[in-house]
N, C-alpha and C positions, 0 to 999 in steps of 0.2 A: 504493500500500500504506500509506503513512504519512495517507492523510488516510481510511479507512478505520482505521486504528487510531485515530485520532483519534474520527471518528466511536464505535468501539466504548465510547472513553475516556470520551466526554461521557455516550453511555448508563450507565455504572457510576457516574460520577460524580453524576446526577443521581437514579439508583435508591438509593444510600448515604443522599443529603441527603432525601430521600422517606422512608427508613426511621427515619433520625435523628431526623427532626423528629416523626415519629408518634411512636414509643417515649419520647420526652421530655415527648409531653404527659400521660405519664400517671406522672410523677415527682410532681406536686402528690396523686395518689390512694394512693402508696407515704409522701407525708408524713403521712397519715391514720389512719396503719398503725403507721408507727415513724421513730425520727429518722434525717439525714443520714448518722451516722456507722456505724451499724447497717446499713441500705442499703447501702453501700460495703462492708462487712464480707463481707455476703452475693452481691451483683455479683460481686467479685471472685472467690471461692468458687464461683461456678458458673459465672466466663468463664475462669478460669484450663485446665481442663483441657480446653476446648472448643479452645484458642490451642493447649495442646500436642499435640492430637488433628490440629489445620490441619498442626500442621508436620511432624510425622511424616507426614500424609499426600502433602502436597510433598516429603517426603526432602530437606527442607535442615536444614542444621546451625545451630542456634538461640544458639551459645553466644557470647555476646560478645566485637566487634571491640578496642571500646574500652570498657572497663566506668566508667572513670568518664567519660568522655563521656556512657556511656548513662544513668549514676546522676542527674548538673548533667541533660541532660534530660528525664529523667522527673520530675526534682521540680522544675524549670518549668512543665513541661505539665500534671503532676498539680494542684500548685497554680491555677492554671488553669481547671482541669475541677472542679473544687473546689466554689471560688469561682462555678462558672458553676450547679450542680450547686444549692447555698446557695440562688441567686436563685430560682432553679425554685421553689423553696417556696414563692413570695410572690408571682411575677412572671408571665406569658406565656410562650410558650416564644418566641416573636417577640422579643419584649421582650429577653430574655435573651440571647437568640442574636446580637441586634442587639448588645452589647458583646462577644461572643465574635468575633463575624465582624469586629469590629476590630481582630484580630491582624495579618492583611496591612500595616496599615497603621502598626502598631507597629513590626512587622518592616522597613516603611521609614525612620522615625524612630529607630531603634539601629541600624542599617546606618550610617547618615550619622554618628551617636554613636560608634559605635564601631567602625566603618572606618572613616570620614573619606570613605564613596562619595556624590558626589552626586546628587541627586535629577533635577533637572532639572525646568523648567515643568512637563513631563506630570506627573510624580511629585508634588510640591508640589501641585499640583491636584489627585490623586488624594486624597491625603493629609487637605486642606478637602474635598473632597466626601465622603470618606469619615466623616468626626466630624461634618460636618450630618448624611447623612443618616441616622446612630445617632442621633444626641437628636434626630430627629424620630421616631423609632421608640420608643425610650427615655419621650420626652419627660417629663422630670422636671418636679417641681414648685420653680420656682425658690424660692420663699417656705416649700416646707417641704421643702428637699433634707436626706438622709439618709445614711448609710453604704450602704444598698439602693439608693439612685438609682444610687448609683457602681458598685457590686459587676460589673454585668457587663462595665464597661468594663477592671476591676483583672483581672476574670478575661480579657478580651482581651489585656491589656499579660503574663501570665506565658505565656500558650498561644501569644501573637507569639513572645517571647525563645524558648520550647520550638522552635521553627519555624525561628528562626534558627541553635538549638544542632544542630539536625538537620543543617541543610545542613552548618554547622563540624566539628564533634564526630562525628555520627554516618550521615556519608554512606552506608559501607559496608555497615549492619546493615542485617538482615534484617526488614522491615516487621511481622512478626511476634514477631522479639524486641523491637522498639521496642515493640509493644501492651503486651507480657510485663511489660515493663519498667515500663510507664505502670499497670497493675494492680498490679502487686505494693505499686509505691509508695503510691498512692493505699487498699489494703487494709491497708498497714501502717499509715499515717495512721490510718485507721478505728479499728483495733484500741486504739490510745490512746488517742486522741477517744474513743471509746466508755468506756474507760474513768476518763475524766476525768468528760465528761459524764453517768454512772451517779455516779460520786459526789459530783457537785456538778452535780444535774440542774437544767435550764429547762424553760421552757413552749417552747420555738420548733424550727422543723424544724431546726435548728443546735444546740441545746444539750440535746435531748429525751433521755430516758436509754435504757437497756435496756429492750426492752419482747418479750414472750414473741409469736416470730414466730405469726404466723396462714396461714391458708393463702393469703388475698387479697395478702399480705404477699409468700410465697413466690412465688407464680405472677407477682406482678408483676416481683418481681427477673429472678426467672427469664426474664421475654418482655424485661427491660431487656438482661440478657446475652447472650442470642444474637442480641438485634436489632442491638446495637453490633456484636458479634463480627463477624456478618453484613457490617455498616456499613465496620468498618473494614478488612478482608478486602476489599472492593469498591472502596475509594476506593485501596486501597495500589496496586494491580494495574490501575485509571485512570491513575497515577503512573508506573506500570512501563511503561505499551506509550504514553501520551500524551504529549503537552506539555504538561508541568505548566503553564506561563503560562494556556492554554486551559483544565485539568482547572481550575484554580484559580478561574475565573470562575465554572464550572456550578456550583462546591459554595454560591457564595453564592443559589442555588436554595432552599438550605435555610429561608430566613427565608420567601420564596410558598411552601413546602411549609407551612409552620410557621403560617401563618392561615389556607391553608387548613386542615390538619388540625382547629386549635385554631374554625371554625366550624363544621363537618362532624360535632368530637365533641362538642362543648360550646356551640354557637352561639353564639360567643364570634365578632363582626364586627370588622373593624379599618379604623379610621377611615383619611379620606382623606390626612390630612396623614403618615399611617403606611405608607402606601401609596407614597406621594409617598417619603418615606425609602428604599423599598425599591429603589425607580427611582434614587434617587440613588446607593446603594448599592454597586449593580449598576455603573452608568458609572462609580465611583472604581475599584470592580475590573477592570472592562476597561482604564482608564490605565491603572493596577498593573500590569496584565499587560502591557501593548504599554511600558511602564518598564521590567520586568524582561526583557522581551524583545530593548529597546535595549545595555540592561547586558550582557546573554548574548553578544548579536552582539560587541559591542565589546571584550570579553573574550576571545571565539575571534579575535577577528582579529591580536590581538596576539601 
């Protein structure tokens, strides 16, 4: 029964990272439209009532275990998504994702920080395997590195810490108030930001002002929200019946979802040395996993 739910786990898990990475690559066609913080205004506003539609239809009780646990991690994880959300404007959705999906590996690096747990050979080797094979994904230009080169890695390092405040902070909540929680914050963000950047507007998907929605505008929000809604729904409920060590591997599926999509919509190919990252990628998170796995064990045994 348990490697049949497993099995069911890896199917969700890989169907969320398929949806993710498609609906993301068309974040660069919503910067064309209107800026960052307008988009988040608007996301939030059509995922919010979709989340409390999920949860009334589960009849579970949506109201916070720990509210400021849940406050520290949604403005980690929002931060984060942010940040990841920012690059999209400039970057691949590969590209980008490739500093997101080094959250695991964050998550190993403030464990040791700030538990004092050790890594061990596997872990330590995941950890190097894991930062090659991002900036070979990444791969920045060493001679003209930017605040852009970094961003997806800064947005790895808060959506790790959010990963970690979960396991701490927020074990007991309900995967649906955690989304709740991650929208609200990142729509309140918006509504500032929006309004900073409206009166002290830029030219860039970051700093673009108010700009009078369109319908191409709408409807893309619109396929952004219920495609996460979808996404994140799928992966919680992989988490719930899986092993997250295993669920945890498939999700980094999402970066091959993510070139593929990104030449499928836009013939947008991704070179070999990128490819070679992804492969590397992949083995840092299998350590990761057969890591947290030895951790788990050795914890129950005590």
């Amino acid at each position: 029964m348990h490697k049949a739910q497993n099995f069911i786990a890896v199917g969700l898990a890989l169907t969320a990272s398929a949806i993710l990475s498609f609906i993301d690559n068309f974040v660069a066609s919503v910067a064309e439209e209107a800026g960052l913080w307008q988009f988040q205004v608007f996301r939030t506003l059509f995922a919010l009532p979709l989340l409390l539609l999920a949860g009334r239809v589960a009849g579970k009780s949506l109201r916070p275990i720990n509210l400021r646990g849940l406050i520290g991690r949604s403005l980690a994880v929002s931060l984060g998504l942010l940040i990841y959300f920012a690059s999209l404007g400039a970057l691949p959705v590969a590209q980008a994702g490739a500093g997101l999906f080094s959250a695991p590996l964050w998550v190993a690096l403030l464990t040791v920080l700030l538990f004092r747990q050790p890594l061990g050979p596997t872990g330590i080797s995941a950890v190097v395997l894991g930062f090659a094979g991002a900036l070979m994904l990444l791969q920045p230009d060493i001679n003209d590195l930017s605040a852009l080169s970094l961003m997806p890695l800064v947005a790895g390092l808060f959506y790790g810490l959010g990963m970690l405040l979960t396991r701490h902070w927020c074990a007991d909540e309900h995967p649906i108030t955690l989304a709740i929680g991650i929208f609200l914050t990142i729509g309140f963000a918006g509504v500032v930001m929006l309004g900073i950047v409206t009166l002290w507007p830029g030219e860039t998907f970051l700093s673009s002002p108010w700009a009078t929605p369109t319908g191409r505008f709408l409807w893309l929000t619109l396929f952004q929200a219920v495609g996460a809604v979808i996404a994140v729904t799928l992966i919680a409920q992989a988490y719930r019946i899986g092993t997250p060590a295993v669920v945890a591997v498939f999700e980094y599926s999402f970066l091959i979802f993510a070139c593929l999509w990104a030449f499928l919509l836009w013939g947008i190919a991704t070179n070999f040395v990128a490819w070679i990252g992804i492969v590397v990628i992949l083995i840092s998170g299998l350590l990761m996993a057969l890591t947290q796995k030895r951790m788990q064990d050795a914890t129950a045994a005590i």
